[in-house]
C-alpha positions as CSV (number, residue, x, y, z in Angstrom):
1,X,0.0,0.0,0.0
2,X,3.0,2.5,0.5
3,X,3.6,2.0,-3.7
4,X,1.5,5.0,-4.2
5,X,2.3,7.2,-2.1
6,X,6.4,7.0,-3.1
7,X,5.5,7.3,-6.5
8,X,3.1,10.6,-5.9
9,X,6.5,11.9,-3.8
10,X,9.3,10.4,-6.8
11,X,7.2,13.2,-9.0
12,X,9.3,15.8,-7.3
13,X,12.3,14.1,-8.7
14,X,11.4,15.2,-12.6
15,X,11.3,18.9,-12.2
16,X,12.4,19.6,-15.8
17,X,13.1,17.5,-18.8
18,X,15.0,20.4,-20.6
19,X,18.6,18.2,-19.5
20,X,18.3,14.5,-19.1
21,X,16.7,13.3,-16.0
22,X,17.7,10.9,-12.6
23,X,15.2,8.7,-11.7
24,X,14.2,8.9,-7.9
25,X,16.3,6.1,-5.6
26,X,12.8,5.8,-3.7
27,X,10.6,5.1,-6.5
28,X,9.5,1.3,-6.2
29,X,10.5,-1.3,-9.2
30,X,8.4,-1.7,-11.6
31,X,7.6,0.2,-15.5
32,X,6.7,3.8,-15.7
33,X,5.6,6.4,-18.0
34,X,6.6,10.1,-18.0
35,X,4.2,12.6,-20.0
36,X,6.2,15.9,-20.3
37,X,4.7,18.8,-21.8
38,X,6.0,20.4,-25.2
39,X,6.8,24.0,-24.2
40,X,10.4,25.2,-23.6
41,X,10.6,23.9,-20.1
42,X,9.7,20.6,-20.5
43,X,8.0,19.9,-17.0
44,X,6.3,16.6,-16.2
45,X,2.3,16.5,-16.3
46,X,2.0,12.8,-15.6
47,X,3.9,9.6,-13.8
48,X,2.3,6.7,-14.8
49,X,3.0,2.9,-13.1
50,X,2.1,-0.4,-14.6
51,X,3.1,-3.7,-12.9
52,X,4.8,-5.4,-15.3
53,X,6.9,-8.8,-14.9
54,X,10.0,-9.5,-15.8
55,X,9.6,-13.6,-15.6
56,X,7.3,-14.0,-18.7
57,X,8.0,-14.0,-22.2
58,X,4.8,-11.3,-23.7
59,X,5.1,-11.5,-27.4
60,X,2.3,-9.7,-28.2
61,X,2.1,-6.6,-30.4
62,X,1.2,-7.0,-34.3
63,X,2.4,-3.6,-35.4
64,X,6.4,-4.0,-34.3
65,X,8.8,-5.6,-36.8
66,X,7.4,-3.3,-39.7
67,X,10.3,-0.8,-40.2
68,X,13.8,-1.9,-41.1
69,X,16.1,-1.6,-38.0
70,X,18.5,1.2,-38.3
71,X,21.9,0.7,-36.5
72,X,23.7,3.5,-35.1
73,X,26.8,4.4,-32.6
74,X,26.1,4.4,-29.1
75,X,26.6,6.9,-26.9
76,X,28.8,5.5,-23.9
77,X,27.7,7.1,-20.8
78,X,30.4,6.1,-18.7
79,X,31.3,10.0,-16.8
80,X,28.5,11.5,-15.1
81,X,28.9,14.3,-12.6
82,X,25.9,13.1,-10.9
83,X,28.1,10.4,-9.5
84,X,30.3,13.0,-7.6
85,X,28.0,13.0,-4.7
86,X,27.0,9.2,-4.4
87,X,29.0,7.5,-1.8
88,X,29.0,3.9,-3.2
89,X,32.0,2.1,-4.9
90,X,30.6,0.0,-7.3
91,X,30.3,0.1,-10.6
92,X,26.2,-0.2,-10.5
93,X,26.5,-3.1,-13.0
94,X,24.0,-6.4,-11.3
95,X,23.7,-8.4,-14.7
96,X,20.6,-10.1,-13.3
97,X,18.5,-7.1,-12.4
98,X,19.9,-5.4,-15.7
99,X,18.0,-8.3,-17.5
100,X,15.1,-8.3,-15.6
101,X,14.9,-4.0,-15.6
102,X,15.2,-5.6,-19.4
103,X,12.7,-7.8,-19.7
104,X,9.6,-5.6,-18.2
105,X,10.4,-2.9,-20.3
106,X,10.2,-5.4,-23.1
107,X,7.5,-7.1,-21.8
108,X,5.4,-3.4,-21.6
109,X,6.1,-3.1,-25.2
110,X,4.5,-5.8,-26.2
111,X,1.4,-5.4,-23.9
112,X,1.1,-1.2,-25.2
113,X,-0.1,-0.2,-28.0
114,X,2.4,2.8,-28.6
115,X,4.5,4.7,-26.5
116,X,2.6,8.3,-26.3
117,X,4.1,11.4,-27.8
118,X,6.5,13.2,-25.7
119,X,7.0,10.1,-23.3
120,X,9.4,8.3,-21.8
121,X,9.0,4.9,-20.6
122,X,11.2,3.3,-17.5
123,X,11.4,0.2,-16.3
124,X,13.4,-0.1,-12.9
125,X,13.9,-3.2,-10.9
126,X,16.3,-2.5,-8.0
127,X,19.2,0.3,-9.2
128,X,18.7,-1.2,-12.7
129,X,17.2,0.4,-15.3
130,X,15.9,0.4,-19.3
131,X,14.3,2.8,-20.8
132,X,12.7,4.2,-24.1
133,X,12.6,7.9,-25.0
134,X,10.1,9.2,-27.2
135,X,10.6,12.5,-28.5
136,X,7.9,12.5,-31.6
137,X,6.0,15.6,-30.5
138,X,2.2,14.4,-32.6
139,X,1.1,11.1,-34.7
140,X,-1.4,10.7,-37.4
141,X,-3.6,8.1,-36.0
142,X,-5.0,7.4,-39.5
143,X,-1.7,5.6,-40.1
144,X,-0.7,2.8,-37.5
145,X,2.8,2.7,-38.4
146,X,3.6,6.3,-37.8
147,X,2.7,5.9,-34.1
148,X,6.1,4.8,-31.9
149,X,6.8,1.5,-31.0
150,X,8.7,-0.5,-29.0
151,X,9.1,-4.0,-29.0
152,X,11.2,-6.8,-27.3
153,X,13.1,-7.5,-30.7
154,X,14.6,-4.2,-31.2
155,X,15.4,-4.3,-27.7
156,X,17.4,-7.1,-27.8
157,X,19.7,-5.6,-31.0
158,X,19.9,-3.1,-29.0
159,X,21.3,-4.2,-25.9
160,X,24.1,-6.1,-28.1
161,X,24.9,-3.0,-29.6
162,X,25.6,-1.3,-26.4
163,X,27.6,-3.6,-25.4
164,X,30.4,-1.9,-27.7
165,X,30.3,0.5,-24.5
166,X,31.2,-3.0,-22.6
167,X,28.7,-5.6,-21.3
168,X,26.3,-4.3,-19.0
169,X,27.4,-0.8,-18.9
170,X,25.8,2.6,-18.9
171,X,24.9,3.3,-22.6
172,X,22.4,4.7,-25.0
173,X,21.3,4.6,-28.9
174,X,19.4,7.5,-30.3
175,X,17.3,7.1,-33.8
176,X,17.1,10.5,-34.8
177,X,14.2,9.3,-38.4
178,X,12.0,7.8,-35.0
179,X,13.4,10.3,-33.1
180,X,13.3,7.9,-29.7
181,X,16.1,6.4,-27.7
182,X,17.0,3.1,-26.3
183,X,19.1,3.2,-22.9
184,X,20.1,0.8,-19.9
185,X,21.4,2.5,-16.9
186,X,21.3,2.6,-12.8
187,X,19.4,4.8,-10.9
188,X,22.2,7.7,-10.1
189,X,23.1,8.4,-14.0
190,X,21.1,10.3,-16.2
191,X,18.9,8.8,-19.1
192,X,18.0,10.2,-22.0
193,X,20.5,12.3,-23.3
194,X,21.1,10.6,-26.5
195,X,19.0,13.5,-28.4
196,X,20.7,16.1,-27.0
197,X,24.2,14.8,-27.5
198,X,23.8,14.4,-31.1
199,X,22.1,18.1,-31.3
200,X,25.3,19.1,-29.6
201,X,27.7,17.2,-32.2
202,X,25.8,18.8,-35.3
């Protein structure tokens, strides 16, 4: 019963989505969407939790597997100076809660229809996290392909791609033609910067 309550309070935690964010140490495992609104400061209107699993294999979504897979460099997120003030030594790599952190946000994708427009989606199981990144700011409903998707077979190229930033680590690939992003990461490093850093390199 105390789920609810931490995740009204992890709201706080998503002031601005103008950088990329940190998700809140106190908010409960499990797969969550962040609606941001489209004006210049990015704030968050809306923190959305669905319980998915990680120990079931959903394959479930007709609309993925449509639109040739684009491979592109990752972005290696190996320095943050968030991790200045977090007193741990460890390099927040647990392979098993990495894979299941991968598996419900796989799983979600193939129990959602699409992920909404300006929308993240975050699936955390203890300091492990995936996520996907949405930055498509409006859809044409009228044609089902142009919504976003996310499914568990792009995920899984993905995550082999990022290993080229070393198995299990900090890492993220950015598609700027669906303009959304594919990341793992821990819950003191920053997510969804891969936009960003390729605006900065152009």
């Amino acid at each position: 019963m105390l789920r609810f309550p931490c995740i009204l309070v992890a709201i706080a935690a998503f002031l601005t989505l103008a950088n990329a964010i940190t998700i809140d140490p106190d908010l409960p495992d499990g797969v969550y969407q962040i609606n941001y609104s489209r004006d210049r400061d990015s704030k968050v209107l809306a923190l959305t939790y669905f319980d998915t699993p990680h120990d079931v294999n959903i394959t479930a979504v007709k609309f993925n597997g449509d639109r040739k897979f684009k491979e592109r460099k990752p972005y290696c997120m190996q320095e943050d100076a968030r991790l200045a003030s977090v007193k741990i030594e460890t390099n927040f790599t647990c392979a098993d809660d990495q894979l299941k952190a991968m598996n419900m946000l796989a799983n979600w994708c193939e129990m959602a229809a699409y992920v909404q427009t300006s929308a993240m989606v975050v699936a955390v199981y203890n300091d492990m996290l995936w996520y996907v990144c949405n930055w498509a700011t409006s859809y044409d409903f009228k044609d089902a392909h142009a919504s976003q998707r996310c499914s568990k077979g792009e995920i899984l190229i993905v995550d082999g791609v990022l290993d080229r930033c070393g198995v299990g680590k900090r890492a993220e690939l950015y598609f700027g033609g669906w303009q959304k992003s594919y990341g793992r990461s821990h819950r003191f490093g920053d997510i969804c910067a891969g936009k960003e850093r390729e605006q900065r390199q152009h």
